[in-house]
HTML snippet that shows the backbone in 3Dmol.js (N, CA, C, O; Angstrom):
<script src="https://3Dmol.org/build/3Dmol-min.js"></script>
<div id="view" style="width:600px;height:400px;position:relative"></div>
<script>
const pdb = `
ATOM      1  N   UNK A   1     117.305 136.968  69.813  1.00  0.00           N
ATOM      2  CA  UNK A   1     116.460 136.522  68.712  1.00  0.00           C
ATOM      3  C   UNK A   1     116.532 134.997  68.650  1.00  0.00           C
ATOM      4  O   UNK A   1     117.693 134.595  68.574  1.00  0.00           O
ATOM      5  N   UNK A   2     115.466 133.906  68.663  1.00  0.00           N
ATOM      6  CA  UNK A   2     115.377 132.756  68.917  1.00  0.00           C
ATOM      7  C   UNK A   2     115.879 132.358  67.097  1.00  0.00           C
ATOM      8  O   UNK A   2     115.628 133.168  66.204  1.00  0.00           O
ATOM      9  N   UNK A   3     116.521 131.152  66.841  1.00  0.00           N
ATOM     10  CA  UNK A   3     117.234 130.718  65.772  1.00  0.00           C
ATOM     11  C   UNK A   3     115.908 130.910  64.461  1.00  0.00           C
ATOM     12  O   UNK A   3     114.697 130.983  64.670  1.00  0.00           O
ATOM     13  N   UNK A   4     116.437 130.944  63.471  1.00  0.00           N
ATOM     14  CA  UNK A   4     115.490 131.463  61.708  1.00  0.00           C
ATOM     15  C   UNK A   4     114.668 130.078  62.049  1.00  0.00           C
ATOM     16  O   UNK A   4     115.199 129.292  62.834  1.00  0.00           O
ATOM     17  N   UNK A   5     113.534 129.796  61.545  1.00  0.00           N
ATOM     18  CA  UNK A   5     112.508 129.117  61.338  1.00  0.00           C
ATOM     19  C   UNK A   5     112.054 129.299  59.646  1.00  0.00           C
ATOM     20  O   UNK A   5     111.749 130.332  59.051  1.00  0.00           O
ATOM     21  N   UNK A   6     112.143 127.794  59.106  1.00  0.00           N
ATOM     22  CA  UNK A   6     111.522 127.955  57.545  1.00  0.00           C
ATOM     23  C   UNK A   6     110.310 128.142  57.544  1.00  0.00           C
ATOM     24  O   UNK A   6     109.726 128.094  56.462  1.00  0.00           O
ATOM     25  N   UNK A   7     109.481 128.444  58.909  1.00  0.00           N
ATOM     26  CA  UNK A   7     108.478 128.577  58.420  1.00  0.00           C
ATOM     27  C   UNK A   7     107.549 130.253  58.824  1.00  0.00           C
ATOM     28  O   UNK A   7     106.346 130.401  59.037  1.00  0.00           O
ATOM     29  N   UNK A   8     108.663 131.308  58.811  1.00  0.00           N
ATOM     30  CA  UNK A   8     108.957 132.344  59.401  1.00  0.00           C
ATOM     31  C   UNK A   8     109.429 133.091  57.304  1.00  0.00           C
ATOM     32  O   UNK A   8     109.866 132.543  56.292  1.00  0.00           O
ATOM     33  N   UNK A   9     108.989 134.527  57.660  1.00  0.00           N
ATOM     34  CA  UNK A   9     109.454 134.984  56.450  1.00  0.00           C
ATOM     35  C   UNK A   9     110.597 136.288  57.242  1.00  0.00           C
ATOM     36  O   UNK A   9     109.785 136.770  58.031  1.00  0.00           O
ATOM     37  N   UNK A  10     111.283 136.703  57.365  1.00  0.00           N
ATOM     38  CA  UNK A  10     112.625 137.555  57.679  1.00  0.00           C
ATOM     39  C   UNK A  10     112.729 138.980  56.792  1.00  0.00           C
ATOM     40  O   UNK A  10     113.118 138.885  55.628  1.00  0.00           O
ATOM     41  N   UNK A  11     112.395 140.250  57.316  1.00  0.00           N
ATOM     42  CA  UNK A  11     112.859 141.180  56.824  1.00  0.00           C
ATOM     43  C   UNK A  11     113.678 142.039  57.119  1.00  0.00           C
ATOM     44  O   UNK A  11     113.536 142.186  58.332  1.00  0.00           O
ATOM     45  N   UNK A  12     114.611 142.841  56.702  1.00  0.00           N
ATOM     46  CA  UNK A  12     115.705 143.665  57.346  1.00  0.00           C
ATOM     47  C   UNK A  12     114.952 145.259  57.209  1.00  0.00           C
ATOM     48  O   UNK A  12     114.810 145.907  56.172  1.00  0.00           O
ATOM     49  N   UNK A  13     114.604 145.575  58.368  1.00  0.00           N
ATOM     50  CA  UNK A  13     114.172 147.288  58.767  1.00  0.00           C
ATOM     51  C   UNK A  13     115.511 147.937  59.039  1.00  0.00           C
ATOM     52  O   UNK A  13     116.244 147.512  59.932  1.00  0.00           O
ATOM     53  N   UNK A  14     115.954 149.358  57.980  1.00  0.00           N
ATOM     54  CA  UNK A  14     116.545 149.880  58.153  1.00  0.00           C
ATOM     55  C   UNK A  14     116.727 151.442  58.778  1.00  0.00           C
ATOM     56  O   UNK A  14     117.153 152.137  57.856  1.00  0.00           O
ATOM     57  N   UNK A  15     116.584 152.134  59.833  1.00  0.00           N
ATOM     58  CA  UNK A  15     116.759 153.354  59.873  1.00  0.00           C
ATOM     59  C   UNK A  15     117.440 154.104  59.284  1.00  0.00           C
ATOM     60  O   UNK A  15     118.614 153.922  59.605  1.00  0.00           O
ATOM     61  N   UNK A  16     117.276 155.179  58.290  1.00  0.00           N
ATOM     62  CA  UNK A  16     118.688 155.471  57.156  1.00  0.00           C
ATOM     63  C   UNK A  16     118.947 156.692  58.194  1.00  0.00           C
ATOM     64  O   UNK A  16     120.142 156.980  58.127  1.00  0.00           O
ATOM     65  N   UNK A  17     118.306 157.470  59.075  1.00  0.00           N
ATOM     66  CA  UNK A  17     118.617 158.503  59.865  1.00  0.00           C
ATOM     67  C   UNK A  17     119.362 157.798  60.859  1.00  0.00           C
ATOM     68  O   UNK A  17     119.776 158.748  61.523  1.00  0.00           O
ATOM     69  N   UNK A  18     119.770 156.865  61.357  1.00  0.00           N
ATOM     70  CA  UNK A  18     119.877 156.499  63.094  1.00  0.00           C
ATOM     71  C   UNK A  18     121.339 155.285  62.134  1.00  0.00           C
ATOM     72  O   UNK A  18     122.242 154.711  62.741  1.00  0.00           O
ATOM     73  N   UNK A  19     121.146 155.238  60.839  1.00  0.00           N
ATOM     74  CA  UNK A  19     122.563 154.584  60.452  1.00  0.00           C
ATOM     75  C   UNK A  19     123.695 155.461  59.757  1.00  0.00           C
ATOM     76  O   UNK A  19     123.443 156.319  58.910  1.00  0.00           O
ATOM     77  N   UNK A  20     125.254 155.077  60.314  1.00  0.00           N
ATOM     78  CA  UNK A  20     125.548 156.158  60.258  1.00  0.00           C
ATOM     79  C   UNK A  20     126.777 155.689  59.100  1.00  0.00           C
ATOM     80  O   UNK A  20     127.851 156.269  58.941  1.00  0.00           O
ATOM     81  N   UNK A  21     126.376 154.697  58.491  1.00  0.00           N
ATOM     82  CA  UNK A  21     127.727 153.826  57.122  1.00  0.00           C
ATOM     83  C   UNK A  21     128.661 153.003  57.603  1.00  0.00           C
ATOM     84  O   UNK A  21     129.621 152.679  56.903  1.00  0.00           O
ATOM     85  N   UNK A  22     128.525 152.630  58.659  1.00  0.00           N
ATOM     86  CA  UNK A  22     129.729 152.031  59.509  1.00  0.00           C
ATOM     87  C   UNK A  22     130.551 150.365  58.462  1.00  0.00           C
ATOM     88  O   UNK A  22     131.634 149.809  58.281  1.00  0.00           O
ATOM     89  N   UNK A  23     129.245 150.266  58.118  1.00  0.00           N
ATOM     90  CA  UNK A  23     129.566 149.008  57.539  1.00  0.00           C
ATOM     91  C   UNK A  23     129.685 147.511  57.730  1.00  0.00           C
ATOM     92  O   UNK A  23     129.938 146.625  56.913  1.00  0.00           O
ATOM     93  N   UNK A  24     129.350 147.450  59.455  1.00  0.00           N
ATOM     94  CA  UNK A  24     129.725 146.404  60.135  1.00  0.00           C
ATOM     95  C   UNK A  24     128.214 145.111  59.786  1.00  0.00           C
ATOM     96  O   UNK A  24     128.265 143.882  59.814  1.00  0.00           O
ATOM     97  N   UNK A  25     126.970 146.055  59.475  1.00  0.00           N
ATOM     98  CA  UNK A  25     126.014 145.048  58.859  1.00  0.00           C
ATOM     99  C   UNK A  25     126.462 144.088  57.484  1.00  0.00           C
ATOM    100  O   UNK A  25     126.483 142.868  57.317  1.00  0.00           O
ATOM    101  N   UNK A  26     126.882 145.499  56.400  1.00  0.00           N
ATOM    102  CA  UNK A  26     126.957 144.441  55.592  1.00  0.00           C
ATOM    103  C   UNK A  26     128.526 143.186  55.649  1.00  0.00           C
ATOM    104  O   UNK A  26     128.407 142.171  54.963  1.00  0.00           O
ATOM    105  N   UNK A  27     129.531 143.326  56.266  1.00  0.00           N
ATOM    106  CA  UNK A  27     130.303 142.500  56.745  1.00  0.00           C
ATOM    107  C   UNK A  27     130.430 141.809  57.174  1.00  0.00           C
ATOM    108  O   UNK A  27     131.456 141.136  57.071  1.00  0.00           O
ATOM    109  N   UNK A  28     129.455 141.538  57.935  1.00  0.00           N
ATOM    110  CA  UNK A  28     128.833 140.219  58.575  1.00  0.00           C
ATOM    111  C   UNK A  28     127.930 139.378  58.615  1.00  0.00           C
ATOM    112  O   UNK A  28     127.777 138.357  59.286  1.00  0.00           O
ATOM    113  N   UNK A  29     126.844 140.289  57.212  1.00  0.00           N
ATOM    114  CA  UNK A  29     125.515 139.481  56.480  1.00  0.00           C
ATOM    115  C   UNK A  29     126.099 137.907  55.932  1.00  0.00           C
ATOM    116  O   UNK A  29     127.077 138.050  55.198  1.00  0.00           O
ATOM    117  N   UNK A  30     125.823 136.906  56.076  1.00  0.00           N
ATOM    118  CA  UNK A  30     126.240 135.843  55.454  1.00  0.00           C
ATOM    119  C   UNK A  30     125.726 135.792  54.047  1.00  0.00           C
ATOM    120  O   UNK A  30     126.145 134.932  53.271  1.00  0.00           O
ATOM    121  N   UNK A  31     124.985 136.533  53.749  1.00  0.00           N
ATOM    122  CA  UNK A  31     124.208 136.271  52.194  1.00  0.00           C
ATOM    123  C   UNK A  31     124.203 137.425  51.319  1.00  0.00           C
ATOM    124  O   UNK A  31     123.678 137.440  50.205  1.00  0.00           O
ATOM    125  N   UNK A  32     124.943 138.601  51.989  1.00  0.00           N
ATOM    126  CA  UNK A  32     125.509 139.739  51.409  1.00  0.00           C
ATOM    127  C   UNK A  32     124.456 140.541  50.783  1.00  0.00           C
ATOM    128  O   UNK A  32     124.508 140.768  49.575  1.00  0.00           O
ATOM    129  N   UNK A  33     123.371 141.048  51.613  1.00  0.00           N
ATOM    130  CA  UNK A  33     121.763 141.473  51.475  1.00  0.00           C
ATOM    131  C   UNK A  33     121.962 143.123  51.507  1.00  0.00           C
ATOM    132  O   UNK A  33     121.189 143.904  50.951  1.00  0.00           O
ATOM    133  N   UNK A  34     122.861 143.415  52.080  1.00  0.00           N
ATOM    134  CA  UNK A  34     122.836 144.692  52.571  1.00  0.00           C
ATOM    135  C   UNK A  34     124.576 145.824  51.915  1.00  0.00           C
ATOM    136  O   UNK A  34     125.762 145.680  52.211  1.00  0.00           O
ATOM    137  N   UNK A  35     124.050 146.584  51.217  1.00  0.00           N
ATOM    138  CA  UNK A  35     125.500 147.269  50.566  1.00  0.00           C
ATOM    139  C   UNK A  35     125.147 148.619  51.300  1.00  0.00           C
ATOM    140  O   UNK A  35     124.165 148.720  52.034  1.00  0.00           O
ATOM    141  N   UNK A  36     126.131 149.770  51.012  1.00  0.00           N
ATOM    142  CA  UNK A  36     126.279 151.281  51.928  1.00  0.00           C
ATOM    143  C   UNK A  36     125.362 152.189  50.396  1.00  0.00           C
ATOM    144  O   UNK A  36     126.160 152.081  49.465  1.00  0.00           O
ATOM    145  N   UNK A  37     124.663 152.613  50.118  1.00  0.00           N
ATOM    146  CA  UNK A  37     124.418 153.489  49.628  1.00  0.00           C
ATOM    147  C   UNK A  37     125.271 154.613  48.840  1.00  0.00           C
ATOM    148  O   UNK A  37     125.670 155.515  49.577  1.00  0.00           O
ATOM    149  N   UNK A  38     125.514 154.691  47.896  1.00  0.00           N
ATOM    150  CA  UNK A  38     126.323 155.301  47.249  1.00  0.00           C
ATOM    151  C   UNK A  38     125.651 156.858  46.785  1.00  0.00           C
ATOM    152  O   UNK A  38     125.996 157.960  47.209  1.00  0.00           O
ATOM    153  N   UNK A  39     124.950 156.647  46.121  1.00  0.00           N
ATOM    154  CA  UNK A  39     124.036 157.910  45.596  1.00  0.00           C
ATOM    155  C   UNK A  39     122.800 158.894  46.677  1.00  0.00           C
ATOM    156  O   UNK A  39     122.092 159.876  46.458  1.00  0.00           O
ATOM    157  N   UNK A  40     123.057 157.926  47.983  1.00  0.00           N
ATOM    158  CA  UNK A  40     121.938 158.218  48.805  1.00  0.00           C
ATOM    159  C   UNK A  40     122.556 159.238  50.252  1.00  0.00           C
ATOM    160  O   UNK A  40     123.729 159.205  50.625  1.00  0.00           O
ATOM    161  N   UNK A  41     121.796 159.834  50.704  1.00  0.00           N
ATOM    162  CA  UNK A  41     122.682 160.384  52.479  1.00  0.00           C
ATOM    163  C   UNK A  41     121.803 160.748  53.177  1.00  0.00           C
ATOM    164  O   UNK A  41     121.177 161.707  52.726  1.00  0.00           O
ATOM    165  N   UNK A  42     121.306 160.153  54.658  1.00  0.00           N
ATOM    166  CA  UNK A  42     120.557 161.109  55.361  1.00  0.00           C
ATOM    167  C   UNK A  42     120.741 162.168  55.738  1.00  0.00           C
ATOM    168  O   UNK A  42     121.700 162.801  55.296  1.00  0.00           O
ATOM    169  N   UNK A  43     119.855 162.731  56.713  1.00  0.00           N
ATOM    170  CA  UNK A  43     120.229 163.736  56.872  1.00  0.00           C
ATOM    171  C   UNK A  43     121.253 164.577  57.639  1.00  0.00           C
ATOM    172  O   UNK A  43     121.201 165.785  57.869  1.00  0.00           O
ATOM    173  N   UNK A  44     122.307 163.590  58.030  1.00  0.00           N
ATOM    174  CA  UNK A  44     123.147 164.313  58.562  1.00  0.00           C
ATOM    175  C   UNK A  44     124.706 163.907  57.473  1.00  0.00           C
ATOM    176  O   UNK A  44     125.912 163.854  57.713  1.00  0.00           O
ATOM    177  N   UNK A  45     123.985 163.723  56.433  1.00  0.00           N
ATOM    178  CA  UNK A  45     125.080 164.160  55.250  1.00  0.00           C
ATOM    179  C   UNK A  45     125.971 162.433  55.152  1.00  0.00           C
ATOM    180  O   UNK A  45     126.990 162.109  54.543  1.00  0.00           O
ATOM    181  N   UNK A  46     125.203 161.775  55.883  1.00  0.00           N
ATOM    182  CA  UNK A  46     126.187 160.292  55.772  1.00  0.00           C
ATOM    183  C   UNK A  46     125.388 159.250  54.903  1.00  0.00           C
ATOM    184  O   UNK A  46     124.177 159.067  55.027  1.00  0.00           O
ATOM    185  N   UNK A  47     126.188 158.595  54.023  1.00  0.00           N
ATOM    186  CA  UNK A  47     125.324 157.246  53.603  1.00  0.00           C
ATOM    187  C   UNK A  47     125.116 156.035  54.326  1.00  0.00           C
ATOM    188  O   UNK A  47     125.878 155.523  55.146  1.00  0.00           O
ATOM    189  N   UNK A  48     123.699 155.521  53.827  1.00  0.00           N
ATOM    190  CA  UNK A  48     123.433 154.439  54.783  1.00  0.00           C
ATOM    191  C   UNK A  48     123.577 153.131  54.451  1.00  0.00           C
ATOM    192  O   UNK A  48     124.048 152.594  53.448  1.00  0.00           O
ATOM    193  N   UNK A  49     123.178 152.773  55.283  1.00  0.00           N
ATOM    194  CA  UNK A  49     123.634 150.936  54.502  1.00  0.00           C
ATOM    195  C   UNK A  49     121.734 150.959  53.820  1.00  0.00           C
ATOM    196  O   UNK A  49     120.861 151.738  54.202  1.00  0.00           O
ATOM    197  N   UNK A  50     121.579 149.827  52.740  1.00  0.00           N
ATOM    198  CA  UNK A  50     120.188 149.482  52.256  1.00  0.00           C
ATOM    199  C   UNK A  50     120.331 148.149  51.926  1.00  0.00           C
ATOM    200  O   UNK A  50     121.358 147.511  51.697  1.00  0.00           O
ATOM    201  N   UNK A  51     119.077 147.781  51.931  1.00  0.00           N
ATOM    202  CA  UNK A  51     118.975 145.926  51.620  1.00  0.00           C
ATOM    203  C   UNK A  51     118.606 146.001  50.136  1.00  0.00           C
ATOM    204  O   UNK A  51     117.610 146.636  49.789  1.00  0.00           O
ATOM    205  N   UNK A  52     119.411 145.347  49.223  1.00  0.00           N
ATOM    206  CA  UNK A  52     119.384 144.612  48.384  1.00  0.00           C
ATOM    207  C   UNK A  52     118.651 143.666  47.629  1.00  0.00           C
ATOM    208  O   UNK A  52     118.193 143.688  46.486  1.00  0.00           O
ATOM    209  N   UNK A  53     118.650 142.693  48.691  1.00  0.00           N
ATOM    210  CA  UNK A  53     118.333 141.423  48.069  1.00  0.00           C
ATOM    211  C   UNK A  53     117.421 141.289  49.403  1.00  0.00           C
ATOM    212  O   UNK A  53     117.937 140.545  50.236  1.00  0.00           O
ATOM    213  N   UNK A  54     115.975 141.941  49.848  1.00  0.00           N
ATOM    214  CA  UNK A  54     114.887 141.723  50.627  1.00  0.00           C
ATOM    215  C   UNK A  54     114.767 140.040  51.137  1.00  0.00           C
ATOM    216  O   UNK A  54     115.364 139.336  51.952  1.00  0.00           O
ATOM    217  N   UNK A  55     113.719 139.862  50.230  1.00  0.00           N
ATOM    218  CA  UNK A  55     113.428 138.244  49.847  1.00  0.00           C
ATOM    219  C   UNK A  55     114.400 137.071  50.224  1.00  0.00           C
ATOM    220  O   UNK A  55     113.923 135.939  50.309  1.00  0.00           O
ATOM    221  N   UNK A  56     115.673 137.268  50.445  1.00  0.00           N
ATOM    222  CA  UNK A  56     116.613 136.258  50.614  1.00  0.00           C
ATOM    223  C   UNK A  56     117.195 135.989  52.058  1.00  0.00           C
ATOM    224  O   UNK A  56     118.036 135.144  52.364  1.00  0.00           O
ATOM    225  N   UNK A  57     116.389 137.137  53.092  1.00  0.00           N
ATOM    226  CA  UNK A  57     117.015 137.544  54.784  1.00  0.00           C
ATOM    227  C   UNK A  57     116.697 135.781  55.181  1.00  0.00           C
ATOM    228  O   UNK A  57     115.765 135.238  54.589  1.00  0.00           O
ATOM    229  N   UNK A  58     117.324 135.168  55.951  1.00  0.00           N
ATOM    230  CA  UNK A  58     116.929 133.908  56.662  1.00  0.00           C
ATOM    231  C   UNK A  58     116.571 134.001  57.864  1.00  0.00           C
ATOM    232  O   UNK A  58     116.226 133.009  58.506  1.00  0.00           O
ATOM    233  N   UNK A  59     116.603 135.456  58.461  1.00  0.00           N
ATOM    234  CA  UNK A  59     116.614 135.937  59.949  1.00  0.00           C
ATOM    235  C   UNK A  59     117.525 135.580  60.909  1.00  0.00           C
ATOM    236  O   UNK A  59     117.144 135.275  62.039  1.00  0.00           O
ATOM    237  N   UNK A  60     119.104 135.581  60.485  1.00  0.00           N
ATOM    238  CA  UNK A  60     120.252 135.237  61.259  1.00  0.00           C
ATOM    239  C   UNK A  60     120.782 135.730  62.129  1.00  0.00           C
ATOM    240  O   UNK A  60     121.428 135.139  62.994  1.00  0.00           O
ATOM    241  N   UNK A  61     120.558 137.157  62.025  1.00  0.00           N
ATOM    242  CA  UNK A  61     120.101 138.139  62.948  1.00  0.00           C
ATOM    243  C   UNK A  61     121.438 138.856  63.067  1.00  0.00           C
ATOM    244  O   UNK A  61     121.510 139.979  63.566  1.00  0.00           O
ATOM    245  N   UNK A  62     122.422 138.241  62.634  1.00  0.00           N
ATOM    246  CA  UNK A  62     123.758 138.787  62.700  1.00  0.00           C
ATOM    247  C   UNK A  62     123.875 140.473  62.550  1.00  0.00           C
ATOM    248  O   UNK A  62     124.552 141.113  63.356  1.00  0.00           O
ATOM    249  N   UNK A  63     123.235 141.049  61.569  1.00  0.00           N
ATOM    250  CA  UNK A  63     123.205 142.276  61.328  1.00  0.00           C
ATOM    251  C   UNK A  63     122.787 143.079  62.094  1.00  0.00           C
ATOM    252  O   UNK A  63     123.289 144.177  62.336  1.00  0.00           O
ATOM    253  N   UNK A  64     121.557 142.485  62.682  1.00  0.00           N
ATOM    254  CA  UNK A  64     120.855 142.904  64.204  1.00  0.00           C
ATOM    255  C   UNK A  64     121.495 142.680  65.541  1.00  0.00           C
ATOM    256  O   UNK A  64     120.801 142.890  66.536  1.00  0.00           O
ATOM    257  N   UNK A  65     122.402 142.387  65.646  1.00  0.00           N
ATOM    258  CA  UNK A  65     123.218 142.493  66.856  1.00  0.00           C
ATOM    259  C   UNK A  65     124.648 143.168  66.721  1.00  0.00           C
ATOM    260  O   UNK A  65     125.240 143.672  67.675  1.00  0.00           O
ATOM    261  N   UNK A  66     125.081 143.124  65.559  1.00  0.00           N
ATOM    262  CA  UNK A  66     125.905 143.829  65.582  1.00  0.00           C
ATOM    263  C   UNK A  66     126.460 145.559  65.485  1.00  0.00           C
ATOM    264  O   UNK A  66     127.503 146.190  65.655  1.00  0.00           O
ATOM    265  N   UNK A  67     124.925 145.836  65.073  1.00  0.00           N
ATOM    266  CA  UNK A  67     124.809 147.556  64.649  1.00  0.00           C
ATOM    267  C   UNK A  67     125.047 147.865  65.576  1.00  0.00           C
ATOM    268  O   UNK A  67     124.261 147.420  66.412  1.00  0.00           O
ATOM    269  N   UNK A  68     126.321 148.885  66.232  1.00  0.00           N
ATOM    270  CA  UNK A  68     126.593 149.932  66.854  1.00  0.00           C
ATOM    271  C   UNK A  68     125.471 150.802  67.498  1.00  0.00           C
ATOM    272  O   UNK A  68     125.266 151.053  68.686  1.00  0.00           O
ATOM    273  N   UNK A  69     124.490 151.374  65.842  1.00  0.00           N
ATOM    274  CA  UNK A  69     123.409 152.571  66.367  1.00  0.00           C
ATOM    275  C   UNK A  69     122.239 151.831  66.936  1.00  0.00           C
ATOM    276  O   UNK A  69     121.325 152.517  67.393  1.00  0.00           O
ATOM    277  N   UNK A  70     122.169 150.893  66.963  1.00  0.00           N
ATOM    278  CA  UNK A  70     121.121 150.078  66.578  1.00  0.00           C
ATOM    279  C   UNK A  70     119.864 150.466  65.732  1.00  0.00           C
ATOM    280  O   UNK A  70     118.680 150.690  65.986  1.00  0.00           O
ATOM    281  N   UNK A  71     120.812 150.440  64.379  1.00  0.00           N
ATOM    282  CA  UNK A  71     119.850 151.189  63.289  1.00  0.00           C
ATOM    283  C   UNK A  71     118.838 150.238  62.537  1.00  0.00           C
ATOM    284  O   UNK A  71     117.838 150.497  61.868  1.00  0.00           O
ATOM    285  N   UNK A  72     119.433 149.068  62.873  1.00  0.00           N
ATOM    286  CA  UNK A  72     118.461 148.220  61.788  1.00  0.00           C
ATOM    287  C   UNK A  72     117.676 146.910  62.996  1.00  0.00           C
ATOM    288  O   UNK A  72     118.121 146.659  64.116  1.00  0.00           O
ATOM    289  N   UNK A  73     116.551 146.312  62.403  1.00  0.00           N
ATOM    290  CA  UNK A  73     116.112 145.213  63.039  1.00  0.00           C
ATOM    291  C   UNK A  73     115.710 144.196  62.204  1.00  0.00           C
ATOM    292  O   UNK A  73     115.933 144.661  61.086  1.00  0.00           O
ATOM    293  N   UNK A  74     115.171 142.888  62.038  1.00  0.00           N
ATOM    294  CA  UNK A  74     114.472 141.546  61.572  1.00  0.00           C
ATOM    295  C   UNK A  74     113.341 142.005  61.995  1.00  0.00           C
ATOM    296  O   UNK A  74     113.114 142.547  63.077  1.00  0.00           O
ATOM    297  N   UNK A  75     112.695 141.808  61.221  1.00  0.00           N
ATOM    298  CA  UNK A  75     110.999 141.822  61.193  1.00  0.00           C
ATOM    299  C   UNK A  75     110.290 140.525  61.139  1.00  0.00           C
ATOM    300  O   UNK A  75     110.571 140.336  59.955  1.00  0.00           O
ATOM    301  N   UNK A  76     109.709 139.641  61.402  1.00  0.00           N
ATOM    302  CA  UNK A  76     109.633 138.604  61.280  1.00  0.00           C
ATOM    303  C   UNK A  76     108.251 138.364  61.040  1.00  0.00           C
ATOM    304  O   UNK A  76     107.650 139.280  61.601  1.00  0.00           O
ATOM    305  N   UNK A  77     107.074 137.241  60.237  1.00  0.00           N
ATOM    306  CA  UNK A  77     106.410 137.415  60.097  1.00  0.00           C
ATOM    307  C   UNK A  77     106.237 135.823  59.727  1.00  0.00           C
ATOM    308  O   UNK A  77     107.044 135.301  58.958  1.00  0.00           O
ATOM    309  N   UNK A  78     105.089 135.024  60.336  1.00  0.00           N
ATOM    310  CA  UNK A  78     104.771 133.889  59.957  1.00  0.00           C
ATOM    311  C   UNK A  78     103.863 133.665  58.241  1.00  0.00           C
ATOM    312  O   UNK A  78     102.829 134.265  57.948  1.00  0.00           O
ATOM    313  N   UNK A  79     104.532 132.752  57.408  1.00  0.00           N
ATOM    314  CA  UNK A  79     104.710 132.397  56.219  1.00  0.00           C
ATOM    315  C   UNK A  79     102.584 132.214  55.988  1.00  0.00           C
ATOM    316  O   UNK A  79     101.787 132.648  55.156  1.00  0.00           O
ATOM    317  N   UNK A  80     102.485 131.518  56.996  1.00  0.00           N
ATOM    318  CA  UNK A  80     101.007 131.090  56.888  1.00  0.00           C
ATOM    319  C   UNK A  80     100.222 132.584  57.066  1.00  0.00           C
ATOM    320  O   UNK A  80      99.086 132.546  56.593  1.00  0.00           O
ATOM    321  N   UNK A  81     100.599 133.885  57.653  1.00  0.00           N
ATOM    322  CA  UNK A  81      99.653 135.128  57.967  1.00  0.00           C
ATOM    323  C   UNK A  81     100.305 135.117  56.645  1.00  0.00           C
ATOM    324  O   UNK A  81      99.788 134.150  56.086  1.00  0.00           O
ATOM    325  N   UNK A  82     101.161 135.656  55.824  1.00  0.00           N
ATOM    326  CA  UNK A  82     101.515 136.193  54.589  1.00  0.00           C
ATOM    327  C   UNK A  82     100.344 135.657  53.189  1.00  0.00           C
ATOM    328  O   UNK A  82      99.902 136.368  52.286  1.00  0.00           O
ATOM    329  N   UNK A  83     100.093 134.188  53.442  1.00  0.00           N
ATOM    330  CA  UNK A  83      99.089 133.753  52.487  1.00  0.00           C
ATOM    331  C   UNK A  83      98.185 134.140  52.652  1.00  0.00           C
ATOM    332  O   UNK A  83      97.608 134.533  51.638  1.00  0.00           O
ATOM    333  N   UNK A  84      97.590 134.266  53.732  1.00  0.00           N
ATOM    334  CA  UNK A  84      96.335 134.362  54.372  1.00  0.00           C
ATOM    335  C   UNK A  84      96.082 136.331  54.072  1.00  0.00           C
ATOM    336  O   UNK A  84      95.081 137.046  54.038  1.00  0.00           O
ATOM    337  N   UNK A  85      96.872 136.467  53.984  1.00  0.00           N
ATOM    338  CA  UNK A  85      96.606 138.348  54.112  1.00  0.00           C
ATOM    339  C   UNK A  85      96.824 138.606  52.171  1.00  0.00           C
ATOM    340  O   UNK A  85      96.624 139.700  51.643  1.00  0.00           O
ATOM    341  N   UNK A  86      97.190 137.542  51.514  1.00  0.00           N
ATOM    342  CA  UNK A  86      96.868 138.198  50.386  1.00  0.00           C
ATOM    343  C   UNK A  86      95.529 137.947  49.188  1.00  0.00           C
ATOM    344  O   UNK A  86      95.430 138.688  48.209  1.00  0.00           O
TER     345      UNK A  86
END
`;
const viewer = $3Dmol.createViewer("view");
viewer.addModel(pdb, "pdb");
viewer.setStyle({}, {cartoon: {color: "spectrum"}});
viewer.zoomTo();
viewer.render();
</script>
């Protein structure tokens, strides 16, 4: 993943089936975006990690390289299509 750009908007895609609670996303989020699900479980009876705080991803990508399942990804999306599309 090429370094965050301010002029880039950053989202965290989570698979809640293909994540399995490990925890290692939110441990290594620098901005602490992502907690384990408490009330929630897919379907193979495990909780998943979920994002929090959306709006605040910088696209550091840390979370995205470190998932084990590779359950989650950065979505990335230029700031100028976001105006333009609303």
């Amino acid at each position: 993943m090429p370094p965050p750009s301010p002029e880039k908007k950053y989202e965290i895609i989570i698979d809640s089936e293909q994540c399995d609670g490990c925890e290692l996303c939110l441990s290594f989020c620098p901005k602490e975006l992502i907690e384990i699900s408490e009330d929630k479980f897919n379907s193979r009876m495990l909780h998943y990690a979920i994002v929090v705080k959306p709006e605040e991803c910088a696209g550091c990508g840390q979370c995205e390289r470190l998932c084990p399942t590779v359950s989650l990804y950065i979505l990335e999306t230029d700031i100028k299509e976001v105006v333009n599309n609303e």
